[in-house]
N, C-alpha and C positions, 0 to 999 in steps of 0.2 A: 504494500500500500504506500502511496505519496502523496505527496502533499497535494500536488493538482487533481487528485482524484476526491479529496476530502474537498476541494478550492471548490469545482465541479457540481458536486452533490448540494453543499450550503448553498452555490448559489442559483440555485436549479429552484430553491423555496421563494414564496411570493414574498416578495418587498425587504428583499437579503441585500446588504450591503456589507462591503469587505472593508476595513478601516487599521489603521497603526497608531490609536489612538496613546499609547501608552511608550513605546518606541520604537525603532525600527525594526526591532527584533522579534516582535510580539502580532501575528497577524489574528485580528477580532473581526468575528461574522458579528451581524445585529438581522434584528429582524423589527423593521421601523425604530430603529435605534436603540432596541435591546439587546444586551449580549448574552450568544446564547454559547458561544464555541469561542477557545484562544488557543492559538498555537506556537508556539515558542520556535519557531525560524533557526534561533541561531541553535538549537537541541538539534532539529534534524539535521541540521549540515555536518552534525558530528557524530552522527548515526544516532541520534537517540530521539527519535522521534516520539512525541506525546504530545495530546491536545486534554483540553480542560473542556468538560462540557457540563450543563446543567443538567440535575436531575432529582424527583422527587426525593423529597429526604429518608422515606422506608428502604426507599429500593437504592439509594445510597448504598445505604448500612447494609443491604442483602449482597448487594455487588461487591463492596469489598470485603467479604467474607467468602464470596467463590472465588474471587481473581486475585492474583498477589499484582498482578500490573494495572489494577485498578485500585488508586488511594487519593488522600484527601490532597486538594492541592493546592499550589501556595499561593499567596493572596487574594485568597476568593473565600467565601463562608463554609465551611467543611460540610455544614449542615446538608447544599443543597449545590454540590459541586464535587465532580470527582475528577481527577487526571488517570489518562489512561497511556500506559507505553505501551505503544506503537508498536517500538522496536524489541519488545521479548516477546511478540508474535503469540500470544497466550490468547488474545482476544481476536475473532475470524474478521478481515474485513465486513462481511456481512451484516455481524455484530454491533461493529463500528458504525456503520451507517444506521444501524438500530436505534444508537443510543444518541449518534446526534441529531434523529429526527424526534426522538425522547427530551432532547434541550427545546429543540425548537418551537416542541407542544408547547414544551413546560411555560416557557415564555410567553406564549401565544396564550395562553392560559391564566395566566397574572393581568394582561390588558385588560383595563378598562373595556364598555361599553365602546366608546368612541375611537378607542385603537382599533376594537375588533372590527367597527365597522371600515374603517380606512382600510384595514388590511384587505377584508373581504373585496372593497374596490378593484385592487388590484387581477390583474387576467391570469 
């Protein structure tokens, strides 16, 4: 799995935008300017690929008790965020795109009334 396959997938959802709001090493999906996915750029250049995605807080706590490459990650809320390596291939691509279309709900799911309906605008 690479990065432009994950790049691909986020931005394939309705009213996804890719941003460096943090630095240049750090690439954030939003969906209407929520974030729902981070990937840390300069990790994969060094083979160590992992992205941080949102996810409910139960299934948190379930996920990192099955996966050792799924833990809490750094500067995001542990509660309702997990980092996933990539790169110790524990978790199937397939997976992977499981769990960041599980952020994207999650997200999609906290909007207000008036985000949902903007989003829904979208084709």
């Amino acid at each position: 799995m690479n990065i432009d396959q994950i790049r691909e997938h986020c931005l394939s959802k309705k009213a996804v935008t890719e941003e460096f709001p943090f630095n240049e090493d750090v690439l954030v999906f939003k969906v209407l300017g929520k974030m729902f996915l981070m990937a840390p750029l300069n990790q994969w250049e060094i083979g160590e690929a992992s992205i941080t995605v949102k996810c409910d807080p139960e299934y948190t706590v379930e996920l990192r008790g099955e996966y050792e490459s799924i833990f809490p990650g750094p500067y995001v809320s542990n509660k309702h965020w997990n980092t996933i390596a990539i790169y110790k291939r524990e978790v199937s691509p397939q997976f992977i795109f499981e769990l960041i279309d599980h952020s994207y709900d999650m997200v999609v799911k906290g909007m207000s009334k008036k985000m949902k309906a903007e989003l829904n605008s979208y084709n």
